[in-house]
C-alpha positions in Angstrom: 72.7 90.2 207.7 69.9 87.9 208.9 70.3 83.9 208.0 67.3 82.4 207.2 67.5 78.4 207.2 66.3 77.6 204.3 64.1 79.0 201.6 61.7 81.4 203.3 59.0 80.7 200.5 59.1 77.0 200.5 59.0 76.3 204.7 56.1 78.8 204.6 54.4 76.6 202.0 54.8 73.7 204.4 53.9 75.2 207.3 50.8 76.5 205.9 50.1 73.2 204.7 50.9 71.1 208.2 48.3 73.9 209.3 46.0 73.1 207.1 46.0 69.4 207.1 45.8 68.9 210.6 43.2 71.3 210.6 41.6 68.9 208.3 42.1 66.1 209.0 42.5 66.0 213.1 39.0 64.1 213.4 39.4 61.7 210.4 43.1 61.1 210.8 44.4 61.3 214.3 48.0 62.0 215.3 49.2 58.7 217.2 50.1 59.9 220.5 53.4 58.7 222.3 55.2 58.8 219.1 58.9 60.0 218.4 59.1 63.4 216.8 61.1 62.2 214.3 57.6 59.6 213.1 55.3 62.5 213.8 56.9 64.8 211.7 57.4 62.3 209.0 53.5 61.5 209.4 52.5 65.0 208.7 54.9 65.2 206.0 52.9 62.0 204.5 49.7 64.0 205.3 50.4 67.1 203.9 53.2 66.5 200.9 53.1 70.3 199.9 55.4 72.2 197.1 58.9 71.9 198.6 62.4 70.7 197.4 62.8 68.5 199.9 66.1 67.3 198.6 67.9 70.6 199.0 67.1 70.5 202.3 70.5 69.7 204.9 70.5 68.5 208.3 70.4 71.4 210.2 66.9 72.9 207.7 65.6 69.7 208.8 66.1 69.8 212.6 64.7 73.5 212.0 61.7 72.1 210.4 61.1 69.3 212.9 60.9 72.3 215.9 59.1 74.4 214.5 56.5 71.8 213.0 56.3 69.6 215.9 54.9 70.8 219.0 57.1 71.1 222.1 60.3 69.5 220.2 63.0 71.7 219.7 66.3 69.8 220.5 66.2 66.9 218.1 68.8 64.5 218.6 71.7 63.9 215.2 70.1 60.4 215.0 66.4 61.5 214.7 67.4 63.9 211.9 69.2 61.3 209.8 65.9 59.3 209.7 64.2 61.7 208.9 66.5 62.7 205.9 66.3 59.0 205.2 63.0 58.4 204.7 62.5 61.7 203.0 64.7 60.1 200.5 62.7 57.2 200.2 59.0 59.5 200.5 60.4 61.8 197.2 62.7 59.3 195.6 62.4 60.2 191.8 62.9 64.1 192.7 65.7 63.4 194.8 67.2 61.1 192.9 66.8 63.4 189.4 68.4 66.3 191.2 71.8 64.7 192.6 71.7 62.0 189.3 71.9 64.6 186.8 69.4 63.7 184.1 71.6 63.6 181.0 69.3 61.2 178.8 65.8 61.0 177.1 66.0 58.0 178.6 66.4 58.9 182.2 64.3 61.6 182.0 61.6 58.8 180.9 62.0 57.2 184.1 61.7 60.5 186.3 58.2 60.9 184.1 57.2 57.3 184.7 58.5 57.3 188.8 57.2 61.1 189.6 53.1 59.7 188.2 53.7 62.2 185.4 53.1 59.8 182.6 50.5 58.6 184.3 48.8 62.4 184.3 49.9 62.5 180.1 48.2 59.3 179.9 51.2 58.1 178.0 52.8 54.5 178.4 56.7 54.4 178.1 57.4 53.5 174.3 54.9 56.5 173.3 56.7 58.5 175.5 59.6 58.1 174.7 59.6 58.3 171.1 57.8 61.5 171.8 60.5 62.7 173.9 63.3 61.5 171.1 61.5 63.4 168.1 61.8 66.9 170.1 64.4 69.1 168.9 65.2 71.4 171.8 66.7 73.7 169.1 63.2 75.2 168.3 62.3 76.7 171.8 65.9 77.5 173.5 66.7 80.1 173.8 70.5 80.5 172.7 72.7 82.7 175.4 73.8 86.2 173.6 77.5 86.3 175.3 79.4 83.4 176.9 79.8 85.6 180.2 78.0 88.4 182.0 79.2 92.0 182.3 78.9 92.0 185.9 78.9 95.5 188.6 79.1 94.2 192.5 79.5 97.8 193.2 78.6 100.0 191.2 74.7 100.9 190.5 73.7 101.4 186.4 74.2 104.4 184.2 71.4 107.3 185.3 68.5 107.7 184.4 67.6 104.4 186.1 63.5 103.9 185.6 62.0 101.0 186.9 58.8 100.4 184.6 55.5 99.9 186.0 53.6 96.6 185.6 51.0 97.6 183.8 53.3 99.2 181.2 54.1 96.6 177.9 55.5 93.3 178.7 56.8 91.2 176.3 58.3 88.1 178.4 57.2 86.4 181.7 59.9 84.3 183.5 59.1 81.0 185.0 60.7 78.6 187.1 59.5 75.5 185.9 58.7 73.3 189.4 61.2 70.3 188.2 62.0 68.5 191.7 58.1 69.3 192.9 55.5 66.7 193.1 53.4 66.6 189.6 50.3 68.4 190.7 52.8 71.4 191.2 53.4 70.9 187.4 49.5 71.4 186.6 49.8 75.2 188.4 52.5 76.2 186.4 51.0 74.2 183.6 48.0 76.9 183.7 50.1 80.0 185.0 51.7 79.5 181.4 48.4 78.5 179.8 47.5 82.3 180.8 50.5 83.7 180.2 51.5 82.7 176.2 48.1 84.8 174.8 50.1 87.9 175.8 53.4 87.5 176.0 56.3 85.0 175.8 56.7 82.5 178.7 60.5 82.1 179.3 60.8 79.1 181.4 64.0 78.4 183.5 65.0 74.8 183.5 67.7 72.7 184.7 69.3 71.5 180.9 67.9 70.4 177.3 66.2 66.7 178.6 64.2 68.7 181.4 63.3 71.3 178.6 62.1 68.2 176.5 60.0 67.0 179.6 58.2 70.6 179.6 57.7 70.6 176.2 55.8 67.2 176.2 54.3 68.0 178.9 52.5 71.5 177.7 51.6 70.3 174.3 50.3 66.8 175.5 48.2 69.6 177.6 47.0 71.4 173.9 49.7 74.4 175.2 51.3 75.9 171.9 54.8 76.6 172.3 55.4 79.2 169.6 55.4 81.7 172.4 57.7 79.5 174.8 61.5 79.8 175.1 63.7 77.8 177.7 66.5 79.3 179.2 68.8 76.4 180.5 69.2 77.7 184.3 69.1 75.4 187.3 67.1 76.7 190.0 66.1 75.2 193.2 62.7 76.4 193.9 60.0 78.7 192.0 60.0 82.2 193.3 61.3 83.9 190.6 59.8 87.4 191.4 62.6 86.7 194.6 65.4 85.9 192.5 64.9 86.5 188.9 66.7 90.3 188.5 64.8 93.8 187.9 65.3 94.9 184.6 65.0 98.7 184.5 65.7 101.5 181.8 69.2 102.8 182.3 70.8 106.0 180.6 69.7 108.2 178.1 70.4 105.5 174.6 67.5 102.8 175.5 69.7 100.9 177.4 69.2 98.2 179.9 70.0 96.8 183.3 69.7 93.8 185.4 69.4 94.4 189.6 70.5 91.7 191.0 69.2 90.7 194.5 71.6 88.6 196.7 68.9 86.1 197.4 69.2 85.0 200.6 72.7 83.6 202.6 74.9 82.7 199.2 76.3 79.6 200.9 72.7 78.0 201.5 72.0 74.7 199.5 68.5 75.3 199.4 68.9 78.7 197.5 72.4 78.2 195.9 71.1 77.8 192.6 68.4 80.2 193.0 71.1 82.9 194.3 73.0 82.4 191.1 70.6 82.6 188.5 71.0 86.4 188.3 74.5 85.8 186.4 73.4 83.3 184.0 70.8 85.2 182.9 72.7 88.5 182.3 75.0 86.4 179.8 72.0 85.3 178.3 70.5 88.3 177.2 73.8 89.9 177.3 72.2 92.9 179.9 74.7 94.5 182.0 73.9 93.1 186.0 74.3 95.3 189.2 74.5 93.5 192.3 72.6 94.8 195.1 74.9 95.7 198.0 71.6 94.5 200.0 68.8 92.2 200.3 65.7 93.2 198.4 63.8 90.5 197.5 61.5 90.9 194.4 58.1 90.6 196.5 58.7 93.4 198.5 59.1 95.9 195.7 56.1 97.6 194.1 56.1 100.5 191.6 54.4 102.8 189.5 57.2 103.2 187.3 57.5 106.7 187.6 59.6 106.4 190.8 57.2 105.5 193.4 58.5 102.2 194.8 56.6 100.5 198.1 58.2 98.2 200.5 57.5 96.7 204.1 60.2 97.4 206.3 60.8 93.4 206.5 63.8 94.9 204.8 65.4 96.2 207.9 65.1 92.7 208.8 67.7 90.9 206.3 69.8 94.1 206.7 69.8 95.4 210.0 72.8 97.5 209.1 70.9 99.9 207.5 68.6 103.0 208.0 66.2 104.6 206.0 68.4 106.6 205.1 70.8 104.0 203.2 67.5 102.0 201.6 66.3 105.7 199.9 69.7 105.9 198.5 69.7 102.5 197.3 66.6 102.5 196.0 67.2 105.9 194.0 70.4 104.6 192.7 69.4 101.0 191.3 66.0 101.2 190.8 65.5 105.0 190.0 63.3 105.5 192.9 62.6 109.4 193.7 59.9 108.4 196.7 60.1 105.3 198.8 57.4 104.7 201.2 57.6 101.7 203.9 55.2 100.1 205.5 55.4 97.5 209.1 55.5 94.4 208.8 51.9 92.9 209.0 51.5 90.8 212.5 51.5 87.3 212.0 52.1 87.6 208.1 55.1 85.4 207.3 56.7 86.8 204.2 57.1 90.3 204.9 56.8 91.4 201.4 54.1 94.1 199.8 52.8 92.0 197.0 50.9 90.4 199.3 48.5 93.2 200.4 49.0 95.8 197.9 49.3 96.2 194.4 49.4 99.6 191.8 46.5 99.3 189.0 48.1 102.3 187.3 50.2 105.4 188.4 47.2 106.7 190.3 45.1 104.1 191.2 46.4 101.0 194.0 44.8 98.0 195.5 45.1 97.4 199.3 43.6 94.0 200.8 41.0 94.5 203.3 40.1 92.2 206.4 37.0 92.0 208.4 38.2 93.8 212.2 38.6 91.0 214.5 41.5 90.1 212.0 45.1 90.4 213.2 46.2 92.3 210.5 43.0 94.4 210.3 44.6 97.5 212.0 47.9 97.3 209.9 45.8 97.5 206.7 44.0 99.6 207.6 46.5 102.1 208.2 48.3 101.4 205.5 44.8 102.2 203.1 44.9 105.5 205.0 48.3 106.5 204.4 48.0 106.1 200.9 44.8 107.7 200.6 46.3 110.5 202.0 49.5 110.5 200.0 49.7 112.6 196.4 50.3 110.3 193.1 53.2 111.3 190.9 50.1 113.3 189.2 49.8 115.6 191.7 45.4 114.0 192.8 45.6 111.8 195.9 45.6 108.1 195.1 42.4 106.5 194.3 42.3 103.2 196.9 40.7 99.9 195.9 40.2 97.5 198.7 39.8 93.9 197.9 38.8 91.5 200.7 41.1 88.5 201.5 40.1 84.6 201.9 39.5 84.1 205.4 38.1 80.7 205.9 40.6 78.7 204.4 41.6 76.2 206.8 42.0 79.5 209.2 45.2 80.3 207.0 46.0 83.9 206.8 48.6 84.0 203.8 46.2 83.6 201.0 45.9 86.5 198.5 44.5 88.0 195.9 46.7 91.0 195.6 49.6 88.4 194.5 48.5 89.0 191.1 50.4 89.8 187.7 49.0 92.5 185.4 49.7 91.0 181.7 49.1 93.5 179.1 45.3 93.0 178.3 44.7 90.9 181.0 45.2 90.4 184.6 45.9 87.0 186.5 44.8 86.6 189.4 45.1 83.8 192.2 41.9 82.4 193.6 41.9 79.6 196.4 38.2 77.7 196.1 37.4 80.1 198.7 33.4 81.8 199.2 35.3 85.6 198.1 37.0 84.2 194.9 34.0 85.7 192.6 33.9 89.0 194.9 37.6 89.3 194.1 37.5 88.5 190.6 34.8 91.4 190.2 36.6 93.5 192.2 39.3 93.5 189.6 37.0 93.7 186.4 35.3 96.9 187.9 38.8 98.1 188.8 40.4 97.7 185.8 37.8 97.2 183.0 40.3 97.5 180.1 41.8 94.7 180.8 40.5 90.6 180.8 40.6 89.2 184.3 41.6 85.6 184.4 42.0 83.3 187.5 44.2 80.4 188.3 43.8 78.1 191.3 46.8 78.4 193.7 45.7 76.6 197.1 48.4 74.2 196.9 51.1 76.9 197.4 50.9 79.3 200.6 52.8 81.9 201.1 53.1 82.8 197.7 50.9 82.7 194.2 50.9 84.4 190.8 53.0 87.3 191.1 55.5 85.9 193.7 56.3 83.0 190.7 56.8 85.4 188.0 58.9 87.6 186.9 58.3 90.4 184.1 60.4 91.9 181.4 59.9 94.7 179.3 58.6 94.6 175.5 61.4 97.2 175.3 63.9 94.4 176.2 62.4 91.2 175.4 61.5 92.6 171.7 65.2 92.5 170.8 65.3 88.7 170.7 
């Protein structure tokens, strides 16, 4: 299996955002020259403090960071990386500190609030807040685990009929990871990624335990959020990429049952994803689903379907399992995810995540969005192709697919990974990630004329790259969720 580092999400975030603040800021802010990597890296750290756990992070993601982020360095000496991981300490000291000093207190939350500016952003001073924190009663919005353990299959793949239900089909819950060791303006995303959410489903928000669930709560209603459609499922996570790590549920046998596809999310024995791997577990005793474990690397990103046994991937999965053929992945994918037709696609050059939510997305069993790019783009040719494929390939209704094409942002700082097909499709309405780029509106439209039955809503996501609105999601059923 292929190792990655750390979490592939998060260093792409950074990256993008090195890229984009030195594209910036290179005539206001100039690098010093003659300086030691390990004070250059820390200065675009300073200049570009984008979403990332930095505390999860060990010694040898950090010398990986330092090489690829500063130019020309690529054996960096034991000493330079303890400096570094020093003053990283020092740069994020409240989320480092709350996640290795486990907050276990209203009043220690209070100071992670206070440290981390997020009072400051309530507008709250500490003896309001903490009253306010005091008077919650976490027993309202938890969500209360259905079995003490999970019935758990490493090998075996659920009961057939396995269906794997299209987006646009009835959703009744939305998982979140809530982005508890981020910086606070990572807090106001998710803040409005839930804001959009609650008027169509229930947002169930993974958190770390019942004080970080209390912080949330203030934190959305001193916003005018409502909770009444808000749970909290007491998870630890690492990082916010739940459509990565967050299971499948699909349909299972012939009695309305239900399963949980667990994807082994990245190298088990990684500190930046160890949480994240395990989340799969804990949530299967929660809702008391049955879980299968993937006997390979899927992530959720680069899985699409029309639910009616179409699935799309890139062949980035060869990638993380370079054991395989095609062969074994149609098997796979027919056996936990009920797929009857898989169709890959390569990996677009120069795009960093490898997954098909980023340039493709199904509006309905017959009908799918492919991004578009003007020709002198590097991954003009690779869309391109793929539009024609599926042009040229029948639905599961027999007419060939109907193909949308939705121009990307191009101008952003010159970064390539912004999207707008990383969108989730919400009942009645659809979110979608815009970027304060010139095509936001065009997009937007794009969407309204595609799908006019449903209400298409936006929320900015320029802080994150490499991911937005559908890679921090995760969907469940109504059929599932309406039996809590």
């Amino acid at each position: 299996m292929k190792k990655s580092k750390i979490n592939k999400k998060s260093f792409i975030a950074f990256c993008l955002g090195v890229v984009a603040v030195l594209l910036v800021t290179k005539l206001t802010t100039p690098l010093k020259n003659q300086q030691e990597p390990e004070d250059l890296f820390l200065q675009i750290v300073k200049m570009a403090p984008l979403p990332l756990p930095y505390h999860s992070l060990t010694k040898d993601d950090i010398r990986e960071l330092m090489g690829l982020v500063v130019p020309g360095v690529w054996n960096v000496s034991e000493k330079s990386v303890e400096k570094v991981q020093a003053e990283l300490q020092k740069m994020f000291a409240p989320q480092w500190q709350a996640a290795y000093k486990e907050i276990d207190s209203d009043e220690s939350m209070l100071e992670f609030m206070a440290g981390s500016g997020l009072l400051e952003a309530l507008n709250l001073d500490k003896a309001e807040a903490l009253r306010k924190l005091q008077s919650i009663n976490t027993d309202v919005h938890a969500f209360t685990p259905v079995s003490p353990s999970a019935e758990y299959y490493p090998l075996t793949p659920p009961d057939t009929p396995v269906r794997y239900p299209g987006e646009y089909e009835p959703i009744g819950a939305v998982f979140v990871s809530w982005p508890v060791y981020h910086l606070k303006d990572d807090w106001t995303v998710h803040l409005n990624l839930v804001a959009e959410i609650v008027s169509e489903a229930e947002a169930w928000i993974l958190v770390p335990n019942e004080y970080w669930q209390k912080a949330v709560e203030l934190y959305l209603a001193q916003n005018q959020i409502g909770l009444s459609n808000v749970k909290f499922f007491h998870v630890p996570t690492n990082d916010i990429w739940t459509r990565d790590f967050v299971p499948i549920t699909v349909a299972t046998g012939t009695d309305s049952g239900h399963a949980l596809i667990w994807n082994p999310y990245q190298p088990l024995g990684l500190r930046s994803v160890l949480h994240d791997a395990g989340a799969g577990a804990v949530l299967g005793a929660y809702l008391n689903v049955p879980v299968h474990r993937l006997p390979i690397v899927i992530e959720g990103g680069n899985i699409i379907t029309d639910g009616k046994g179409t699935i799309l991937m890139m062949d980035s999965v060869f990638d993380n399992n370079p054991e395989i053929n095609k062969s074994d992945l149609e098997q796979i994918a027919k056996d936990y995810l009920g797929a009857n037709r898989l169709i890959t696609f390569p990996i677009v050059p120069g795009e960093a995540c490898g997954h098909i939510d980023m340039v493709a997305k199904f509006v309905d069993a017959d009908t799918i969005m492919v991004a578009q790019v003007p020709a002198n783009h590097p991954w003009y040719k690779s869309l391109e192709n793929m539009a024609a494929t599926l042009a040229g390939t029948d639905s599961v209704n027999g007419a060939k697919y109907e193909i949308i094409r939705i121009q990307l942002p191009t101008m952003i700082h010159e970064i390539q990974e912004w999207t707008y097909l990383n969108s989730l499709t919400l009942n009645k309405k659809v979110i979608v990630p815009v970027y304060g780029a010139a095509e936001d509106e065009a997009a937007l439209q794009v969407y309204r004329e595609a799908i006019p039955s449903r209400t298409v809503v936006s929320v900015n996501e320029l802080n994150y790259g490499g991911g937005a609105v559908h890679c921090q999601t995760k969907e469940v059923p109504a059929s599932l969720s309406d039996k809590y």
